[in-house]
C-alpha positions as CSV (number, residue, x, y, z in Angstrom):
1,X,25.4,18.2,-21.1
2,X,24.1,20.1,-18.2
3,X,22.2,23.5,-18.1
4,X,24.2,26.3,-16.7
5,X,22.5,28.5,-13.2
6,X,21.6,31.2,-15.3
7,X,22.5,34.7,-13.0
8,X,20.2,35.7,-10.8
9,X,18.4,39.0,-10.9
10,X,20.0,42.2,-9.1
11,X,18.1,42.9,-6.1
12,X,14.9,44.7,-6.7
13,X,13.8,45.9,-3.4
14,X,15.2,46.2,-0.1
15,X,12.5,47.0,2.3
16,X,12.2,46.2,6.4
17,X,10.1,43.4,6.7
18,X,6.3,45.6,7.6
19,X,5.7,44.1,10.6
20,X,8.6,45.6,12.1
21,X,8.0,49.2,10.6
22,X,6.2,52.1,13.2
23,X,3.1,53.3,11.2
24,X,3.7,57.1,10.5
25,X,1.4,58.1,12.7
26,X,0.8,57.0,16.0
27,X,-2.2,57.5,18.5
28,X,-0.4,57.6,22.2
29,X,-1.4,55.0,24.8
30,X,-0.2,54.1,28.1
31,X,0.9,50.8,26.2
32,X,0.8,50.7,22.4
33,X,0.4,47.2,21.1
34,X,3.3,45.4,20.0
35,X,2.1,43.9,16.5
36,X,2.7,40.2,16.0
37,X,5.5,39.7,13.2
38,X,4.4,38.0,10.1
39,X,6.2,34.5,11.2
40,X,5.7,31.7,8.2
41,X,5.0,28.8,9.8
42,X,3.0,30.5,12.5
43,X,4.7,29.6,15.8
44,X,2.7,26.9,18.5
45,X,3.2,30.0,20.9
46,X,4.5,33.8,20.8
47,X,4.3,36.6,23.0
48,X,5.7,39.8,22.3
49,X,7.5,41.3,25.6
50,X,6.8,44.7,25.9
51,X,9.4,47.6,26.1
52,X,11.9,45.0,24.5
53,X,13.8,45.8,21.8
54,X,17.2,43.9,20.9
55,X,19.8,45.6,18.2
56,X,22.1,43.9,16.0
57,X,25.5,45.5,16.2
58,X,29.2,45.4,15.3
59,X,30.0,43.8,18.2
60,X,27.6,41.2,18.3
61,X,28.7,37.8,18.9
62,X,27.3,34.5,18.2
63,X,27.7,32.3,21.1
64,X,27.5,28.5,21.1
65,X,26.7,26.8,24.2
66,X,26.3,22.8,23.4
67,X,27.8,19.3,25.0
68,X,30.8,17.5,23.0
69,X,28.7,15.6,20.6
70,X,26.4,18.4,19.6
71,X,28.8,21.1,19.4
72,X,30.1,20.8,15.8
73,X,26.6,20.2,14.2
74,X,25.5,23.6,16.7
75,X,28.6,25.7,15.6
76,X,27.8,24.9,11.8
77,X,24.2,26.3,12.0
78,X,26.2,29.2,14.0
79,X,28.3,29.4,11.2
80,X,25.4,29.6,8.8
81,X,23.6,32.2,10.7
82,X,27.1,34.5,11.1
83,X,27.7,33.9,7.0
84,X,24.6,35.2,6.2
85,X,24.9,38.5,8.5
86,X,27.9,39.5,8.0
87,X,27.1,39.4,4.3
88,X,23.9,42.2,4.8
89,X,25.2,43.9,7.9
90,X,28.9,44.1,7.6
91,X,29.7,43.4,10.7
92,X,32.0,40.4,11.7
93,X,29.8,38.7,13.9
94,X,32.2,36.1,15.7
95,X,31.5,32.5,16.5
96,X,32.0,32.4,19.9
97,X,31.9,28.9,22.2
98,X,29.2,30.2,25.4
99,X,29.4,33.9,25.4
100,X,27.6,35.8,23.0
101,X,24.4,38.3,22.4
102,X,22.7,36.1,20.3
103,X,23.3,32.6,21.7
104,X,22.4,28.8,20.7
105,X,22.1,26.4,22.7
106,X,21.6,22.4,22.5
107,X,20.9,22.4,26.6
108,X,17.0,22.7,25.8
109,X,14.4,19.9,27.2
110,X,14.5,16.4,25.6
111,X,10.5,17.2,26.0
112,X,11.3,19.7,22.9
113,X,11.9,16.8,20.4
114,X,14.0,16.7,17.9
115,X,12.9,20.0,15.6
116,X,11.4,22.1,18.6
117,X,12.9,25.2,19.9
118,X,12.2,27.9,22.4
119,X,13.5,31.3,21.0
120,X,14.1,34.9,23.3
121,X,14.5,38.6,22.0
122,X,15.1,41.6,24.9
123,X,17.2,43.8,25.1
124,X,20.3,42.2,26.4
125,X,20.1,39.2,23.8
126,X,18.6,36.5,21.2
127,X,18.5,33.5,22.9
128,X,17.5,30.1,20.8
129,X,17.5,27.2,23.0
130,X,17.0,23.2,21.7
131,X,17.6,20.0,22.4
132,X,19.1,19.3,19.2
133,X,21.3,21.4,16.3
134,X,18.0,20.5,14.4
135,X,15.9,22.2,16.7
136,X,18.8,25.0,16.9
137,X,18.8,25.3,12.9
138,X,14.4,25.4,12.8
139,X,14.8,28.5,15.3
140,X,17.4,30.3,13.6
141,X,15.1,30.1,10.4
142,X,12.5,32.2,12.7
143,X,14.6,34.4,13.5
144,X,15.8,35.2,10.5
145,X,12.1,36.1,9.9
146,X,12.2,38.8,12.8
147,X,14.9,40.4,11.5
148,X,14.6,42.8,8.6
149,X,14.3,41.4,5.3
150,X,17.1,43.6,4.2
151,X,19.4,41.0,6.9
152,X,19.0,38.0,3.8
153,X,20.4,40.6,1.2
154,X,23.7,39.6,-0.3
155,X,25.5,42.9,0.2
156,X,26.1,45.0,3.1
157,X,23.0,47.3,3.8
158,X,22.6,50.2,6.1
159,X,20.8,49.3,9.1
160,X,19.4,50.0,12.5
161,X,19.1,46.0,13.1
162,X,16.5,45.8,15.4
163,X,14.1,42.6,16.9
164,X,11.2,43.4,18.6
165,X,11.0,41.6,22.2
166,X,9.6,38.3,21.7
167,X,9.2,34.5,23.2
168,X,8.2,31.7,20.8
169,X,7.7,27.9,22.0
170,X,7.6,25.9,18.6
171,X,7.8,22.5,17.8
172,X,6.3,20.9,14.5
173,X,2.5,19.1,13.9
174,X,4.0,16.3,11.7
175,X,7.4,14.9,11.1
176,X,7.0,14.9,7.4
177,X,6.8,18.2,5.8
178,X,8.1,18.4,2.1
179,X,8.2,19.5,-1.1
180,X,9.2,17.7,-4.6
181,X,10.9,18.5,-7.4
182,X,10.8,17.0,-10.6
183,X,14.5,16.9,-12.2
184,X,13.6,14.4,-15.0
185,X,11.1,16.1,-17.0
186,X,13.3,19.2,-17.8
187,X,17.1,18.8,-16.1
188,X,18.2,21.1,-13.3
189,X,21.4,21.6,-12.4
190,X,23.5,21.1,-9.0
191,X,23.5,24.9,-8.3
192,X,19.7,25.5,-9.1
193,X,18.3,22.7,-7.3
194,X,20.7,24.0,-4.1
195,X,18.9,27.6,-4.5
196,X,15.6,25.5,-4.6
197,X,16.9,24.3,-1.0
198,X,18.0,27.3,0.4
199,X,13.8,28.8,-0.2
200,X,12.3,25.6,0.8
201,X,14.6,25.5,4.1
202,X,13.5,29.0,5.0
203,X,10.3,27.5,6.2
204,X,11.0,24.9,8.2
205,X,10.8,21.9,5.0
206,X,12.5,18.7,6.2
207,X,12.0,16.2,2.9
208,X,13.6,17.0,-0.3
209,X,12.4,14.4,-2.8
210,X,13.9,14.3,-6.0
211,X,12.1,12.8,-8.6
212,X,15.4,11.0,-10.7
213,X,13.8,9.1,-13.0
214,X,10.9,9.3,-16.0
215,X,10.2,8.5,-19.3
216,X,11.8,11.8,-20.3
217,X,15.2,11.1,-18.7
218,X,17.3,9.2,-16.4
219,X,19.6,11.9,-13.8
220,X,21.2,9.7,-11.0
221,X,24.6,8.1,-11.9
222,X,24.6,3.8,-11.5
223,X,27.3,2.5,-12.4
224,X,26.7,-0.9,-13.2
225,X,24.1,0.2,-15.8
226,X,25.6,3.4,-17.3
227,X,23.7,4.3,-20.6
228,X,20.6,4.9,-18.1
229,X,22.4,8.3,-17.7
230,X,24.9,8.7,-20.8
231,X,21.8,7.7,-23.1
232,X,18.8,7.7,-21.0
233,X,19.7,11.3,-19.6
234,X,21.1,13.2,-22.6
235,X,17.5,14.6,-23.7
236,X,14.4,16.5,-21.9
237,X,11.0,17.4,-22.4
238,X,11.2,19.5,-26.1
239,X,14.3,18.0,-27.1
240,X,16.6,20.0,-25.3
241,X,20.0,18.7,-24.0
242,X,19.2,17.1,-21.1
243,X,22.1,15.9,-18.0
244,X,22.8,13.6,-14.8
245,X,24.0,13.8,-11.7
246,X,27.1,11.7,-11.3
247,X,28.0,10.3,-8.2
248,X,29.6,13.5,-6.7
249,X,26.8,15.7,-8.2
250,X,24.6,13.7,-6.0
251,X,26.9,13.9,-2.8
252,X,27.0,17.6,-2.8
253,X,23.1,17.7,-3.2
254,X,22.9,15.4,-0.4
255,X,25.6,17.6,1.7
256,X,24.1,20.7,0.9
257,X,20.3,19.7,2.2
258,X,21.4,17.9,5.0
259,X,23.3,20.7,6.1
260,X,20.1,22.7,5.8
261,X,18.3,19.7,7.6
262,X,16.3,18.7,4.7
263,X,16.5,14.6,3.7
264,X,16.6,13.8,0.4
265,X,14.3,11.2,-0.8
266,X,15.6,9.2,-4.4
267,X,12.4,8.2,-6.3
268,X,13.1,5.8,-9.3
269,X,9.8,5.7,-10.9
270,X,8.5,2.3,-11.7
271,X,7.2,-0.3,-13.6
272,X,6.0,2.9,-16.1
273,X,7.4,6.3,-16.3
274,X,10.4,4.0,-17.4
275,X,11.2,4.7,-20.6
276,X,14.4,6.2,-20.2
277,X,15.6,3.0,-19.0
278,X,14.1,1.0,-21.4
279,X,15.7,2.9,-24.1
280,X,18.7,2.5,-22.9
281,X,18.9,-1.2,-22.3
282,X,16.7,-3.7,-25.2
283,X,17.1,-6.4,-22.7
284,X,14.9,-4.4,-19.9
285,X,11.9,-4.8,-23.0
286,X,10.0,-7.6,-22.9
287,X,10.5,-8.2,-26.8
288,X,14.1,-7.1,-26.9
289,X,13.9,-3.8,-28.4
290,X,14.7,-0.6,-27.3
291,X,11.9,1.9,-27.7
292,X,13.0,5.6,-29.0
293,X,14.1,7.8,-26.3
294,X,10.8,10.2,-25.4
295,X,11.0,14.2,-25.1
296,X,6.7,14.5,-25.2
297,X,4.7,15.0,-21.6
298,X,2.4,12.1,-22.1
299,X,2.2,9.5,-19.5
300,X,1.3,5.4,-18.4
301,X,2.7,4.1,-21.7
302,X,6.0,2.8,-20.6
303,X,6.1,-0.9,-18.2
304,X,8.9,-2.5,-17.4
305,X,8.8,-6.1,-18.4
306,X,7.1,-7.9,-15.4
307,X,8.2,-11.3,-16.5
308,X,11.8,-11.3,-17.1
309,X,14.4,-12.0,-14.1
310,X,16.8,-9.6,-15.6
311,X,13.9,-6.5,-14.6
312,X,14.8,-7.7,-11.0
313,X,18.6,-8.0,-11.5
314,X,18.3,-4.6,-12.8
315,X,15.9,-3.5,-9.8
316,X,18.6,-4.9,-7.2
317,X,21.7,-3.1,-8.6
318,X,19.3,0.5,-9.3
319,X,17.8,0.6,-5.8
320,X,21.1,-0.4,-4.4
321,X,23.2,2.2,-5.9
322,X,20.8,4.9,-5.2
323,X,20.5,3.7,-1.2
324,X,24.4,3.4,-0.8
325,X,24.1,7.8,-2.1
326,X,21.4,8.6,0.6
327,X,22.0,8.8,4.2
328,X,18.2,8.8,4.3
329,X,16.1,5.9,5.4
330,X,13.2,6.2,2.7
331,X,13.5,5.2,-1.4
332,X,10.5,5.9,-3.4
333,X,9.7,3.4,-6.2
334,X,6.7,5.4,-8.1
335,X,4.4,2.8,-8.9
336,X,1.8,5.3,-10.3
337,X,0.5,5.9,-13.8
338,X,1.2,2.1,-14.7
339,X,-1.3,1.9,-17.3
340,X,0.6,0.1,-19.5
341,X,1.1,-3.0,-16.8
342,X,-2.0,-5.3,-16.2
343,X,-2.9,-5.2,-12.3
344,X,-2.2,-8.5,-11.6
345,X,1.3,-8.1,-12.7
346,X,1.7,-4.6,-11.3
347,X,0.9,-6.3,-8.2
348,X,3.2,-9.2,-8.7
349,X,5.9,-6.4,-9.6
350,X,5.6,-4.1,-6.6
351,X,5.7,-6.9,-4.4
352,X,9.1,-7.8,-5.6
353,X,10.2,-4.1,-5.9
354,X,9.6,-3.9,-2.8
355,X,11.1,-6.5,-0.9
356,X,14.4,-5.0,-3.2
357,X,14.1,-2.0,-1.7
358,X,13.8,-3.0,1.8
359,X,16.9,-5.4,1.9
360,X,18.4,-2.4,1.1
361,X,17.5,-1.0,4.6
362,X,15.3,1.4,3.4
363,X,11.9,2.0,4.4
364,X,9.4,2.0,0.8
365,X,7.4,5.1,0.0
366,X,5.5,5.2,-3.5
367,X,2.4,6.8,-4.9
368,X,-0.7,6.0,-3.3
369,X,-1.6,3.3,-5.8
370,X,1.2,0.7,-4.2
371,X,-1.8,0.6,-1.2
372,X,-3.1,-2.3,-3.6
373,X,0.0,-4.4,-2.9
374,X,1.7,-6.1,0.1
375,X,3.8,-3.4,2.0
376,X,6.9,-3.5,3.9
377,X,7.0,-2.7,7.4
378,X,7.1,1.2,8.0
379,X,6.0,1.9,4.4
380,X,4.3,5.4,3.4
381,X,2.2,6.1,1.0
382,X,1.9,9.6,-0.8
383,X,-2.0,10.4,-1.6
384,X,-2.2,12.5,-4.9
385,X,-5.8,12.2,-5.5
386,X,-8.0,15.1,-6.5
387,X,-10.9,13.8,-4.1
388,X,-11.6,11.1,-5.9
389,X,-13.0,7.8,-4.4
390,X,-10.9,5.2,-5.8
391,X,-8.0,7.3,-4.6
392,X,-9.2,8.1,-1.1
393,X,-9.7,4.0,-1.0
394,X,-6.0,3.3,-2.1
395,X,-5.1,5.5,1.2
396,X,-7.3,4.2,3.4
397,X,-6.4,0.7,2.2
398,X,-2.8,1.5,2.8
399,X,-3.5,2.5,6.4
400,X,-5.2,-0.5,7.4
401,X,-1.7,-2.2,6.4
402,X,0.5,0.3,8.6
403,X,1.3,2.4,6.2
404,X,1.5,6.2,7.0
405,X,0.3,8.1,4.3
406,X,1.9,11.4,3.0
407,X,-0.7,14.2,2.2
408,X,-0.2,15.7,-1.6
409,X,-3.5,16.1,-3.1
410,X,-2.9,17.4,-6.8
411,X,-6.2,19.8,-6.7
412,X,-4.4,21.4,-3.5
413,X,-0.4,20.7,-3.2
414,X,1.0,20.6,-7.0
415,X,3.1,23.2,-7.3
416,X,2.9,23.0,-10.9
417,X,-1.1,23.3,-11.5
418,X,-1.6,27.0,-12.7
419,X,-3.0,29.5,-10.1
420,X,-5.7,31.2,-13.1
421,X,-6.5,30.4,-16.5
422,X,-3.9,33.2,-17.2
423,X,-0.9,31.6,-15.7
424,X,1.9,31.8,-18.1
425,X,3.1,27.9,-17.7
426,X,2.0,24.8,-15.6
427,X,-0.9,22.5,-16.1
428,X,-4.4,22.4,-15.1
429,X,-5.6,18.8,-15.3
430,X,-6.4,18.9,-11.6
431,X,-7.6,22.2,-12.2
432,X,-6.8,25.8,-11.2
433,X,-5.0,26.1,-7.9
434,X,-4.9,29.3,-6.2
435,X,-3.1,30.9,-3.1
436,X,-6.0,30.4,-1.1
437,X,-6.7,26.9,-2.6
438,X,-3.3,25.3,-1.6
439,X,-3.7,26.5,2.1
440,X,-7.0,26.2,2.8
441,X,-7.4,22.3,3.6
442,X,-7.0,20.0,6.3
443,X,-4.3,17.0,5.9
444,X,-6.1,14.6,8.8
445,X,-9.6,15.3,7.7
446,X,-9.1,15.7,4.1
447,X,-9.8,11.7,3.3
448,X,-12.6,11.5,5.5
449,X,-12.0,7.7,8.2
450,X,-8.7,8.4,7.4
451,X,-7.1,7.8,11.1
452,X,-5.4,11.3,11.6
453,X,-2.7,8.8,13.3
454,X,-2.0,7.5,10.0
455,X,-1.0,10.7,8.2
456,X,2.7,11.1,7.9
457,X,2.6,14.6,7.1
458,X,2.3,16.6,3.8
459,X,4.7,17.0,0.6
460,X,4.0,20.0,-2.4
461,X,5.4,18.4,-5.8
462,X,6.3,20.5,-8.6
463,X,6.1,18.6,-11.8
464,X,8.4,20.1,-14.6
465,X,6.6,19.6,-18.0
466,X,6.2,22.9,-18.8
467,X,8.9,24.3,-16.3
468,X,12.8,24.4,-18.1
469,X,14.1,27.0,-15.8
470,X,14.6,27.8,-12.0
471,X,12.7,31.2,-12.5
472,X,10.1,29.4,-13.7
473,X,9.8,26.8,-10.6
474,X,10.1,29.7,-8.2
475,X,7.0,31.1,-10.0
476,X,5.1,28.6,-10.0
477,X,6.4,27.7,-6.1
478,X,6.1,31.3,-4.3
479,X,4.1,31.8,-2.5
480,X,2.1,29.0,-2.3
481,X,5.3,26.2,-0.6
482,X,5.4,28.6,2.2
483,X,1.2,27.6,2.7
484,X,1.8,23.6,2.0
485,X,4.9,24.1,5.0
486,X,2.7,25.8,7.5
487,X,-0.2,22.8,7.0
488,X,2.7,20.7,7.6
489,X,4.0,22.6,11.1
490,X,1.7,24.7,12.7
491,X,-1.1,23.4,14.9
492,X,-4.5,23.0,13.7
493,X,-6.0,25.7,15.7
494,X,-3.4,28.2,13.9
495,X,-4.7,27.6,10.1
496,X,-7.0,30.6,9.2
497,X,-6.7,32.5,5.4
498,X,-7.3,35.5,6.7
499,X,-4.6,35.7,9.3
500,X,-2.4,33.9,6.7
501,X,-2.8,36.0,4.2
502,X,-1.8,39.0,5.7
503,X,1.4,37.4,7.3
504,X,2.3,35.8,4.0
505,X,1.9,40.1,2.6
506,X,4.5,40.8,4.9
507,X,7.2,37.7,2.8
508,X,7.2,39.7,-0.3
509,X,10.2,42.0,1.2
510,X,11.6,39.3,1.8
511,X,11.2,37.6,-1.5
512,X,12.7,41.3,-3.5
513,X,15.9,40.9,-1.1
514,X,16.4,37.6,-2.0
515,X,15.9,38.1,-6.2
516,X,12.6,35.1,-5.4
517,X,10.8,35.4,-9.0
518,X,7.3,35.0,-7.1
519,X,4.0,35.2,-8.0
520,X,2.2,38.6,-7.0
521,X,-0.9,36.9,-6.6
522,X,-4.0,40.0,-6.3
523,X,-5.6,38.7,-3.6
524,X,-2.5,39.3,-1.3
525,X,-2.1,42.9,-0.4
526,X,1.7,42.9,-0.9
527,X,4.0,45.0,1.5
């Protein structure tokens, strides 16, 4: 049984974004300073062209201007970007091949990579220009930002529609920038974890890992073993009804995401957080009985049985079910929290796991203690330490192997640690995480003779425990994601609090326009 999308809130504010509004009064000058908008990731370069303006109107056209092989992916990002106006604006806003006031175009520089993008506002046009639809799709997400915030409303709304002159040149720091979300602890449906997709895609996230399987339930459909879902996945944390994915739940997720250029990453935690599985099938036990299924949040007391053949047999057919659903070239096998497996079989396990998981095709990523173990060619490794030696040695251990290693430190990047003592739900075991705290770190110098050519990039994981609804995760979410995605894309040289503070003031507008349930957090100065 799976928990309905409850409806979301009516709109409860429909302000211009602030760094577009003229202050009431103004002190002439031969050349008033154009302020910079409040751009989340901050762009690798912007200047603001003076005397430019650009209006939105009802006869503004998208235009489309890409080779054969790039037009359809370009026309659908035009096609996303025309949806979304014509909702707020009313306006029609035609997709167009060439022609067109705002225009896209794939003809950009190979030297732009795949996500980079050069983006123009005067007053004749919007021009994005990439070498990619990616890159087309990463711009179009900035401009949405220069527009009013009343443009991502879901009704039409009286405008002018105007864009202050600008050029941006953008591309991102790493190619991993992500964010997790736990769907076994508490189930969420199809529809909620697309809305988590649509926020997350807004700032330029590329990695949606979806953490399928726990003690607590089992949410990805295999056939070959089906009581991991039908039993495994009927319960959550509490005791609650739980649910699964089937196969074409799973498709659509995958669709959806990849259509907002986000990858999903399967993780099927293991040898512990298994108990799910092991509930569901006595065999997987090691003495042939089928432990109770488990709705509590405590953790390392599940293993699968390390001995048995059939715990490989069963590997082969999981991993290969989930690796035939995602286009993707990564699978994440866990491996933390296995306190329940002695090392030396843990070791003997992972190696086995994953060999499975690369004759798959598909590259192994797992929590940062699988850096004890033999890893696969092109493996990562995702750090969740709290500063803490033995972590930081797991990491560094991994690197010397040729791992890459994915930044998520829990003091910093957990999503779900509360932001004060006061905070409603979430945990605190890694402590207290506030605004400023989840921005304010480095991801290459964090784990010091860490090479910074060995991290990967960065990933914000929201653990669901104390989290049953989507309200709840976009508390707990907004607005530190947004912080965690500009580590992951702007350049070093851009990250500063007190610059990023004031630009993050200027999302709240936003956040009212599109019904975000976000944390006010006092030491923003909200617009």
């Amino acid at each position: 049984m799976k928990r309905l999308l409850r409806p979301r809130r009516p709109l409860i504010g429909l302000l211009t974004a602030a760094f577009l509004a003229a202050p009431l009064f103004a002190v002439p000058t031969a050349a008033a300073a154009t302020p910079a908008p409040a751009l989340i990731p901050k762009p690798v370069s912007q200047q603001p062209l003076s005397g430019e303006t650009f209006t939105l109107q009802a006869s503004t056209a998208i235009g489309v201007i890409a080779s054969a092989s790039k037009r359809a992916a370009a026309t659908k990002v035009a096609e996303q970007l025309a949806a979304q106006l014509r909702r707020s604006t009313g306006f029609t806003v035609p997709v167009v091949p060439d022609a067109g006031t705002i225009r896209l175009s794939t003809n950009g520089a190979s030297s732009l990579g795949a996500e980079g993008y050069q983006l123009r506002v005067d007053h004749t046009a919007v021009t994005i220009t990439a070498a990619t639809p990616e890159g087309l799709f990463r711009g179009v997400t900035t401009l949405r930002q220069l527009l009013p915030a009343k443009a991502d409303a879901a009704t039409p709304q009286a405008g002018p529609w105007k864009i202050a002159g600008i050029a941006i040149s953008d591309s991102p720091r790493f190619a991993y920038r992500g964010t997790m979300l736990d769907v076994s602890r508490h189930f969420f449906s199809v529809a909620e974890v697309k809305r988590y997709i649509d926020l997350a895609s807004l700032y330029k996230l590329n990695k949606l890992h979806l953490h399928l399987a726990d003690d607590q339930g089992w949410r990805i459909q295999v056939d070959s073993w089906p009581r991991l879902t039908t039993y495994g996945g009927s319960l959550e944390v509490g005791g609650t009804p739980g649910g699964y994915y089937t196969k074409a739940d799973f498709a659509e997720i995958v669709r959806y995401a990849g259509e907002r250029y986000l990858t999903v990453i399967p993780e099927i935690d293991t040898p512990g957080h298994t108990n799910a599985a092991l509930a569901s099938y006595a065999d997987l036990n090691c003495n042939g009985v089928a432990p109770p299924l488990y709705t509590g949040t405590n953790v390392g007391f599940s293993s699968l049985c390390v001995g048995k053949e059939l715990t490989y047999s069963f590997l082969d057919d999981v991993f290969g079910e989930v690796a035939a659903q995602t286009p993707g070239d990564i699978v994440h096998l866990g491996g933390d929290e296995a306190h329940s497996t002695p090392h030396a079989d843990y070791v003997t396990f992972l190696n086995k796991a994953s060999t499975i998981v690369a004759g798959h095709g598909k590259r192994v990523m797992g929590w940062h203690e699988i850096g004890d173990t033999a890893l696969p060619a092109g493996s990562i490794v995702q750090y969740w330490g709290t500063d803490d030696t033995k972590s930081r040695d797991l990491a560094r251990l991994a690197a010397t192997k040729g791992a890459k290693v994915v930044m998520s430190p829990a003091n910093r990047a957990y999503l779900d640690m509360k932001y004060n003592k006061n905070t409603p739900y979430g945990l605190d075991w890694a402590g207290l995480v506030s605004v400023e705290k989840a921005y304010s770190w480095n991801p290459t110098t964090l784990i010091p003779n860490l090479p910074e050519s060995a991290v990967a990039g960065v990933e914000a994981p929201l653990w669901s425990e104390t989290l049953d609804n989507i309200d709840k995760v976009e508390f707990m979410a907004f607005p530190r994601l947004p912080g965690i995605a500009e580590l992951g894309w702007s350049p070093a040289s851009a990250l500063n609090w007190t610059a990023y503070k004031d630009r993050l003031a200027g999302q709240g507008s936003r956040w009212d326009v599109l019904s975000v349930n976000f944390y006010r957090a006092p030491e923003i100065a909200w617009r």
